[in-house]
PyMOL Python script that loads the backbone (N, CA, C, O; Angstrom):
from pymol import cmd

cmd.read_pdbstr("""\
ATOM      1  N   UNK A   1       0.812  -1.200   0.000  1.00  0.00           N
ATOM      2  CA  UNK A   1       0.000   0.000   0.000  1.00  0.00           C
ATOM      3  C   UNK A   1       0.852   1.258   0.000  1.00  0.00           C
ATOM      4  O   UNK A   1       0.548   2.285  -0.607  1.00  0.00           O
ATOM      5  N   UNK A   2       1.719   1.123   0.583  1.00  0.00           N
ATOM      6  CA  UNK A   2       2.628   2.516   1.031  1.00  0.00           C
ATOM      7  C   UNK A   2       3.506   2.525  -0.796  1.00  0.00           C
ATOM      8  O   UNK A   2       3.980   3.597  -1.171  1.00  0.00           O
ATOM      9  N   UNK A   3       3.577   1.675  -1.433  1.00  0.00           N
ATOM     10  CA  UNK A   3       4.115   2.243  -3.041  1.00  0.00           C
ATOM     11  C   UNK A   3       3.141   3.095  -3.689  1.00  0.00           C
ATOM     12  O   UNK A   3       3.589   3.994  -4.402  1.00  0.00           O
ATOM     13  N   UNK A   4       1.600   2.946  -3.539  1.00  0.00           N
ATOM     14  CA  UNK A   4       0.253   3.157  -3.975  1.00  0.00           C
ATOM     15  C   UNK A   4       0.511   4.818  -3.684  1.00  0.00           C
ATOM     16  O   UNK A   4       0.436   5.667  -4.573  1.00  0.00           O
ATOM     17  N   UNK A   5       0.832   5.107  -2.255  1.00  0.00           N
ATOM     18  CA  UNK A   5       0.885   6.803  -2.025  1.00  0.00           C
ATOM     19  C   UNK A   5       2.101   7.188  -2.305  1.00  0.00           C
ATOM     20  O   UNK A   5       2.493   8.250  -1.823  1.00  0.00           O
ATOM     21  N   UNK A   6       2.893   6.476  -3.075  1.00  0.00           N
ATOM     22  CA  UNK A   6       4.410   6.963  -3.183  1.00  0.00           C
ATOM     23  C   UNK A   6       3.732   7.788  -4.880  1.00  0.00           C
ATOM     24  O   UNK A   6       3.663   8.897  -5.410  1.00  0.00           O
ATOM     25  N   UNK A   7       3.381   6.423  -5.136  1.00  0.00           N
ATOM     26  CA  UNK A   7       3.070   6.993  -7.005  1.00  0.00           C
ATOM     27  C   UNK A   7       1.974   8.367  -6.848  1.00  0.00           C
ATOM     28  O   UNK A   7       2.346   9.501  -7.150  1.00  0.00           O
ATOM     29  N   UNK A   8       0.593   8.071  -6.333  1.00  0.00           N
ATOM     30  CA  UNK A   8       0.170   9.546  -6.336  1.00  0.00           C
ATOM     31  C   UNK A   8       0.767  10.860  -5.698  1.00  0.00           C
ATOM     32  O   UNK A   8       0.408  11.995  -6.009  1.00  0.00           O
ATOM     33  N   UNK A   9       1.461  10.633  -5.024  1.00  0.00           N
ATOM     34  CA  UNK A   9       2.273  11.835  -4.575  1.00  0.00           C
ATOM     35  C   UNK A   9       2.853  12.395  -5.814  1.00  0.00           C
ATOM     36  O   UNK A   9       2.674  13.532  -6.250  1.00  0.00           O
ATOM     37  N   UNK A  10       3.796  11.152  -6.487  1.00  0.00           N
ATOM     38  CA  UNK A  10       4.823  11.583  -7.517  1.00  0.00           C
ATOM     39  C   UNK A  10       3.486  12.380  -8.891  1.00  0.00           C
ATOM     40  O   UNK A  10       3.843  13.316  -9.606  1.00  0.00           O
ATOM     41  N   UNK A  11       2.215  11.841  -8.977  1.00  0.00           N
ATOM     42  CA  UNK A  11       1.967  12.219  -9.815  1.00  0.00           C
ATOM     43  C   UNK A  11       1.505  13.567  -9.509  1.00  0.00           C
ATOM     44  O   UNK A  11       1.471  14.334 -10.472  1.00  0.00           O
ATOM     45  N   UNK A  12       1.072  14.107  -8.153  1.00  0.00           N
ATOM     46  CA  UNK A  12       0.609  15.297  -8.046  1.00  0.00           C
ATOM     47  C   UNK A  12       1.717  16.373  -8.018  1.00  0.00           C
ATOM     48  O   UNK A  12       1.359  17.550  -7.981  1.00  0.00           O
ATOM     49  N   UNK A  13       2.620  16.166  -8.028  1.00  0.00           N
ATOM     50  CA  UNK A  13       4.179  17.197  -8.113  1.00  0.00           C
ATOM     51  C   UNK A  13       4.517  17.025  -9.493  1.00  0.00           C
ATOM     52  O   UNK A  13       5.420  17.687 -10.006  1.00  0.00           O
ATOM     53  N   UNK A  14       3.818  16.137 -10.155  1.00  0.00           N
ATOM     54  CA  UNK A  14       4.294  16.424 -11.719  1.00  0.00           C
ATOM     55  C   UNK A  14       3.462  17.401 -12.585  1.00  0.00           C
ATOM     56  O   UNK A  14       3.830  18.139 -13.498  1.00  0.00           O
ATOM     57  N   UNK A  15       1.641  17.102 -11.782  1.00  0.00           N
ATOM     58  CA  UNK A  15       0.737  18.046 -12.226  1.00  0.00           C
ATOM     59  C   UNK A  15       1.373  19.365 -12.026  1.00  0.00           C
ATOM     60  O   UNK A  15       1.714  20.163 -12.899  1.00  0.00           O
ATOM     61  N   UNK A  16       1.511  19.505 -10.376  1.00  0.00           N
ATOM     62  CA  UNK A  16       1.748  21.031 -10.277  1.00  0.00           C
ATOM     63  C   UNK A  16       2.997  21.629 -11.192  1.00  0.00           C
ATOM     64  O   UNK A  16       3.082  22.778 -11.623  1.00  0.00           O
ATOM     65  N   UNK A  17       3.987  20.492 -11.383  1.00  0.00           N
ATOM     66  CA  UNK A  17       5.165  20.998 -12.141  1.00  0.00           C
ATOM     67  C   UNK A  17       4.761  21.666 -12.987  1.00  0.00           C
ATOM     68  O   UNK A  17       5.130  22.832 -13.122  1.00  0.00           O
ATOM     69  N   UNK A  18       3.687  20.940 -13.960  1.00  0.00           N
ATOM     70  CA  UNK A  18       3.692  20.925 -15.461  1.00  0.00           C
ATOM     71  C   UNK A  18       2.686  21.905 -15.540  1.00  0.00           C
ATOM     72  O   UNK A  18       2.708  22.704 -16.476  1.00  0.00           O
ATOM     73  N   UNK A  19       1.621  21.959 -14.500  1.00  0.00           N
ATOM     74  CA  UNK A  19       0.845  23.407 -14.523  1.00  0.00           C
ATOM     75  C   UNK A  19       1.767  24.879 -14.517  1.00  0.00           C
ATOM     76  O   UNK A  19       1.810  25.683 -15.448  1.00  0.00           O
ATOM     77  N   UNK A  20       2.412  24.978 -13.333  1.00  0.00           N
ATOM     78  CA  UNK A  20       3.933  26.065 -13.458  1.00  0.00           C
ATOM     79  C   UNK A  20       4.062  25.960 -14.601  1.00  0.00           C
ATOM     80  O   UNK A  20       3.018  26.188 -15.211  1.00  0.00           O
ATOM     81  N   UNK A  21       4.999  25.679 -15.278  1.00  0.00           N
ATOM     82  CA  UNK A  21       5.551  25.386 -16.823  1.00  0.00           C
ATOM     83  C   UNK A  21       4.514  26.331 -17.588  1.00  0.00           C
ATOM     84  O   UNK A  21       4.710  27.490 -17.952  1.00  0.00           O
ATOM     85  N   UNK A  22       3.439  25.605 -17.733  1.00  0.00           N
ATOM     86  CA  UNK A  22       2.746  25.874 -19.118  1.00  0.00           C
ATOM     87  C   UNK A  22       2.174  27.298 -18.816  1.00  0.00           C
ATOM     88  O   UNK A  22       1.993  28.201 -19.632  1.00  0.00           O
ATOM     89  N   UNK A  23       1.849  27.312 -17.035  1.00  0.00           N
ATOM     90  CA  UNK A  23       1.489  29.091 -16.998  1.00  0.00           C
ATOM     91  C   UNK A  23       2.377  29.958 -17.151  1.00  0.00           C
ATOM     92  O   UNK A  23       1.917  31.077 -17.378  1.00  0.00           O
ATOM     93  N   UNK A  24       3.468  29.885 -17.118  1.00  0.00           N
ATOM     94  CA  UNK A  24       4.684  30.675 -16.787  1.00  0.00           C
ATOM     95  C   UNK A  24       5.185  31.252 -18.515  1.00  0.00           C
ATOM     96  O   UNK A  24       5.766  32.283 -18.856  1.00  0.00           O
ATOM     97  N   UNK A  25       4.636  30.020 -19.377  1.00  0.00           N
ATOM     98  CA  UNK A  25       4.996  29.965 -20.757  1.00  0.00           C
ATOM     99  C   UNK A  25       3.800  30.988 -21.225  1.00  0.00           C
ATOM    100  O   UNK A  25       4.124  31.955 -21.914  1.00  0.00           O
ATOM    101  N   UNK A  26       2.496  30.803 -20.884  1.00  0.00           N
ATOM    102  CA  UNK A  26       1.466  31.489 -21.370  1.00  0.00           C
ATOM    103  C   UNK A  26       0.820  32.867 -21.040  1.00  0.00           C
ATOM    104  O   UNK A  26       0.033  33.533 -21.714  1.00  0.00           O
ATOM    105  N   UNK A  27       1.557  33.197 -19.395  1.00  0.00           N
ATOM    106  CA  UNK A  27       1.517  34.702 -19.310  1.00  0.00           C
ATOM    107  C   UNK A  27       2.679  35.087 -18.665  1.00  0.00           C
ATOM    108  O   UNK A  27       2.866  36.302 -18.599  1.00  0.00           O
ATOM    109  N   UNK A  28       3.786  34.108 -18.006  1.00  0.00           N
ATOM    110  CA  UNK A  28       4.817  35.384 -17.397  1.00  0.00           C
ATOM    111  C   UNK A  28       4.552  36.098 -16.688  1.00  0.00           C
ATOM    112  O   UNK A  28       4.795  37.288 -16.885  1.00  0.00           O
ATOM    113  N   UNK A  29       3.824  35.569 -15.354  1.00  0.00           N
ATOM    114  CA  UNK A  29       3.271  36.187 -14.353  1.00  0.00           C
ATOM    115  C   UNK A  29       3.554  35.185 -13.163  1.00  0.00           C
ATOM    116  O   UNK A  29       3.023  34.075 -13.172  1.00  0.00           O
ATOM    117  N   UNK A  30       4.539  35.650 -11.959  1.00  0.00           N
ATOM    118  CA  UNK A  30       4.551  34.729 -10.900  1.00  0.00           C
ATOM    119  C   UNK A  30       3.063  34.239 -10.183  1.00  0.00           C
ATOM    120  O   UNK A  30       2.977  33.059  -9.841  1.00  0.00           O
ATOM    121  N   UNK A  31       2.137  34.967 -10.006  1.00  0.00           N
ATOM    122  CA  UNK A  31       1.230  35.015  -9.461  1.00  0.00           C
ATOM    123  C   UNK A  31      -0.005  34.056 -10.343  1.00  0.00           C
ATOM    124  O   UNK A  31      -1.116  33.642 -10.013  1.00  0.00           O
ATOM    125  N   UNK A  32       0.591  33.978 -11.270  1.00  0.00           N
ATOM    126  CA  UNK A  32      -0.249  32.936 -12.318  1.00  0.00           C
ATOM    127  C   UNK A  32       0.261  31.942 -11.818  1.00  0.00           C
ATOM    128  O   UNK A  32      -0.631  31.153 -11.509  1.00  0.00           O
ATOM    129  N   UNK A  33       1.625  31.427 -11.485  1.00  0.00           N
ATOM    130  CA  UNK A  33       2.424  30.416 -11.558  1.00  0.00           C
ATOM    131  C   UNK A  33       1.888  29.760 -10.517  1.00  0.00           C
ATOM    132  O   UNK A  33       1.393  28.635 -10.582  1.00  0.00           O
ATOM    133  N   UNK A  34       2.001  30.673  -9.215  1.00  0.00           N
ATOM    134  CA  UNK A  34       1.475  29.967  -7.854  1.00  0.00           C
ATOM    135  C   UNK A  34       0.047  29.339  -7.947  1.00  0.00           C
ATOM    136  O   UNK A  34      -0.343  28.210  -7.646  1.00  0.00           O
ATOM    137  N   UNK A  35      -0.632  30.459  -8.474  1.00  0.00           N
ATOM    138  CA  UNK A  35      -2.310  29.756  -8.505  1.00  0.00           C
ATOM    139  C   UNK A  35      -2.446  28.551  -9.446  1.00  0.00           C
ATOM    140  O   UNK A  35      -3.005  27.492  -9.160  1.00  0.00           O
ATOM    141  N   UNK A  36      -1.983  28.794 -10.357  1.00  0.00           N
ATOM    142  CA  UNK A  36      -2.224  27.132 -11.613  1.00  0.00           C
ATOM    143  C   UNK A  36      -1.405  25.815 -10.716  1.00  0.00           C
ATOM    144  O   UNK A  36      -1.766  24.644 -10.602  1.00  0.00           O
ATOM    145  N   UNK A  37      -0.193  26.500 -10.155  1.00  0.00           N
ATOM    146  CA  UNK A  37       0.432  25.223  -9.432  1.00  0.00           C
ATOM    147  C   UNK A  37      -0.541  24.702  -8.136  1.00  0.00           C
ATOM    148  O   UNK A  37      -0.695  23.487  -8.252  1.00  0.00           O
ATOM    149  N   UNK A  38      -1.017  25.060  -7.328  1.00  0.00           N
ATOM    150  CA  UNK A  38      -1.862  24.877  -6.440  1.00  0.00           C
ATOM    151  C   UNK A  38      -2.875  24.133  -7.464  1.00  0.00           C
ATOM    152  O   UNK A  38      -2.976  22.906  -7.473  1.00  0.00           O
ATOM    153  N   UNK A  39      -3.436  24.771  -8.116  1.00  0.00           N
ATOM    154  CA  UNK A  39      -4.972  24.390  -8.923  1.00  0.00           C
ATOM    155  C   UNK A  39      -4.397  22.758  -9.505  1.00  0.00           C
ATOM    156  O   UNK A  39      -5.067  21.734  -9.366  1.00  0.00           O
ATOM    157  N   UNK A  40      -3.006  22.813 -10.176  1.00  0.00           N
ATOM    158  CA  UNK A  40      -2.136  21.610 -10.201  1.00  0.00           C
ATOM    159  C   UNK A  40      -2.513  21.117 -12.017  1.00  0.00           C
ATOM    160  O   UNK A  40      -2.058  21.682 -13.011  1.00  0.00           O
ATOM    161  N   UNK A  41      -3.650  19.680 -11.991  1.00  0.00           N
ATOM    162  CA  UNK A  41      -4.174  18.896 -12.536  1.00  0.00           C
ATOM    163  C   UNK A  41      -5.201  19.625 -13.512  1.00  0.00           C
ATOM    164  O   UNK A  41      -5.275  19.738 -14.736  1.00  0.00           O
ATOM    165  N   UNK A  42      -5.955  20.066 -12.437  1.00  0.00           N
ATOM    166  CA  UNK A  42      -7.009  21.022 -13.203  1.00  0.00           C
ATOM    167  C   UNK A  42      -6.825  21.997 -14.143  1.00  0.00           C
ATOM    168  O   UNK A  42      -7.581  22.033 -15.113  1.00  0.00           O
ATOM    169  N   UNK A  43      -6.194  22.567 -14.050  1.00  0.00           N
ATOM    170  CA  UNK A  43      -5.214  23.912 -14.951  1.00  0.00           C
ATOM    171  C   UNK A  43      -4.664  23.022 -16.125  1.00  0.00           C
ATOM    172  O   UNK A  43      -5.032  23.418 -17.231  1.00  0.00           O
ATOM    173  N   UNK A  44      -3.963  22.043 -16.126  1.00  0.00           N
ATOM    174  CA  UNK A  44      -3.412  21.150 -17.238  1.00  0.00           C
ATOM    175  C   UNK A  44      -4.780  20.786 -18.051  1.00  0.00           C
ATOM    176  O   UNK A  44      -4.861  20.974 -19.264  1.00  0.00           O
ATOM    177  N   UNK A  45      -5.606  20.369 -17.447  1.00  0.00           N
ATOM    178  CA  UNK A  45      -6.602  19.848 -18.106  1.00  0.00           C
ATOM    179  C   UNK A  45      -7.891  20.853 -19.010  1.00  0.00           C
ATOM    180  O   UNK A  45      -8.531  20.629 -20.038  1.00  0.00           O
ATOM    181  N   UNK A  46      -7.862  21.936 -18.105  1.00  0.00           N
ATOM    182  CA  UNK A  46      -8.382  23.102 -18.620  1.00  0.00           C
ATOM    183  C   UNK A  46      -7.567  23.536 -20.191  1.00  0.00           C
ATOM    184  O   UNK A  46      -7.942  23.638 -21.359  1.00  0.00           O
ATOM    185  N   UNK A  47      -6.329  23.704 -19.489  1.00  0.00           N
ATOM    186  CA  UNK A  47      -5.677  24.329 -21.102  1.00  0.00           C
ATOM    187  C   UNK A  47      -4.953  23.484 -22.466  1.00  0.00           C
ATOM    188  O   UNK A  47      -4.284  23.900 -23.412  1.00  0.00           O
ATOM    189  N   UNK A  48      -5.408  22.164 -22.095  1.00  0.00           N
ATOM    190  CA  UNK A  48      -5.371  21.541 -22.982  1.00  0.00           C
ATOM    191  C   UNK A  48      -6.929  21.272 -23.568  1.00  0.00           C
ATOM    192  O   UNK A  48      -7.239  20.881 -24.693  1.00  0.00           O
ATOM    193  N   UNK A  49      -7.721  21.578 -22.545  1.00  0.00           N
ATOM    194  CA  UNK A  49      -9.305  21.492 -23.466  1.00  0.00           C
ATOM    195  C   UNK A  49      -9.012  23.248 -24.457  1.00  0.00           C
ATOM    196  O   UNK A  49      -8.929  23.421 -25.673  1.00  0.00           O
ATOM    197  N   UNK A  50      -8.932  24.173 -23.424  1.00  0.00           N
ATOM    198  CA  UNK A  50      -8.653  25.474 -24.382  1.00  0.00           C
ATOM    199  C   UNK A  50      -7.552  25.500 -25.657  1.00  0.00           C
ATOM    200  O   UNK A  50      -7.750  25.952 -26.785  1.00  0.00           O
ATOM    201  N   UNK A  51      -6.807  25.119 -25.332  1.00  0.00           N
ATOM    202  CA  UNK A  51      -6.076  25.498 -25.884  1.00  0.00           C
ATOM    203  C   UNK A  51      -5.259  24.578 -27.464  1.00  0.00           C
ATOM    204  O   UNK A  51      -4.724  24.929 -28.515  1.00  0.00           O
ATOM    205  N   UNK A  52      -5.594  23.311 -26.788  1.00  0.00           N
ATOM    206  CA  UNK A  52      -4.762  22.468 -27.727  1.00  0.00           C
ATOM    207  C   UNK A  52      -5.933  21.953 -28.514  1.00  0.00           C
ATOM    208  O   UNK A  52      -5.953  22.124 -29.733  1.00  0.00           O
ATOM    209  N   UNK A  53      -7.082  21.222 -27.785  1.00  0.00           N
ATOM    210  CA  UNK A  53      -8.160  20.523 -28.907  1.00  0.00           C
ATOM    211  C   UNK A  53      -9.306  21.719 -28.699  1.00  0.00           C
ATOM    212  O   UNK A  53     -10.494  21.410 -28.796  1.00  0.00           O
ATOM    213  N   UNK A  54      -8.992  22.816 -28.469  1.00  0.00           N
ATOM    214  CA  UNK A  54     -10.139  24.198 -28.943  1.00  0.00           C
ATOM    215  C   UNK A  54     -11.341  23.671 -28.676  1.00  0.00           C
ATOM    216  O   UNK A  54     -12.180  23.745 -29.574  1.00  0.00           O
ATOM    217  N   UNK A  55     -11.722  23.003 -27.366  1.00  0.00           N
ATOM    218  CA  UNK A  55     -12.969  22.321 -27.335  1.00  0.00           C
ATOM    219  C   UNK A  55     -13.795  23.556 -26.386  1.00  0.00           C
ATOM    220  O   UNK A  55     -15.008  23.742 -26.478  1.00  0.00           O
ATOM    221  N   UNK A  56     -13.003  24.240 -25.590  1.00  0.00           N
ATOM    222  CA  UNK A  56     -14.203  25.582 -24.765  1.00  0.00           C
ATOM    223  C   UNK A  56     -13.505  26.599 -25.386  1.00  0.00           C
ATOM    224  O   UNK A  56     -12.380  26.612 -25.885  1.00  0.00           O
ATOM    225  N   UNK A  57     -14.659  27.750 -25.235  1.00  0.00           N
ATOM    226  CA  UNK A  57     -14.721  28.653 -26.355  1.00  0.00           C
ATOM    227  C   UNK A  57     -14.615  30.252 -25.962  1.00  0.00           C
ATOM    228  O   UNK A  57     -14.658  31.109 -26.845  1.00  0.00           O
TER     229      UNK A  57
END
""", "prot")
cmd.dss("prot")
cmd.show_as("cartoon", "prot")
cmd.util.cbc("prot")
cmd.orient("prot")
């Protein structure tokens, strides 16, 4: 069980990574950076619906 919370840990520090990243790329605003990293998963998933398959409008 204890590998089970090793992997979601690892995956939620990759969300927030990769949320940082892509906000930091898209406005260059620290204050963007912190909030999308917190928001984490969600923010990734948001701007790949916006942004990459143009599915919200």
């Amino acid at each position: 069980m204890g590998s089970g919370r090793a992997v979601v840990k690892a995956g939620i520090s990759f969300g927030s990574a990769l949320a940082m990243v892509i906000s930091w790329t898209a406005n260059k605003s620290l204050l963007w950076v912190i909030v999308h990293g917190l928001l984490s998963w969600l923010y990734v998933i948001y701007y790949a619906l916006r942004y990459h398959f143009r599915l919200i409008g």
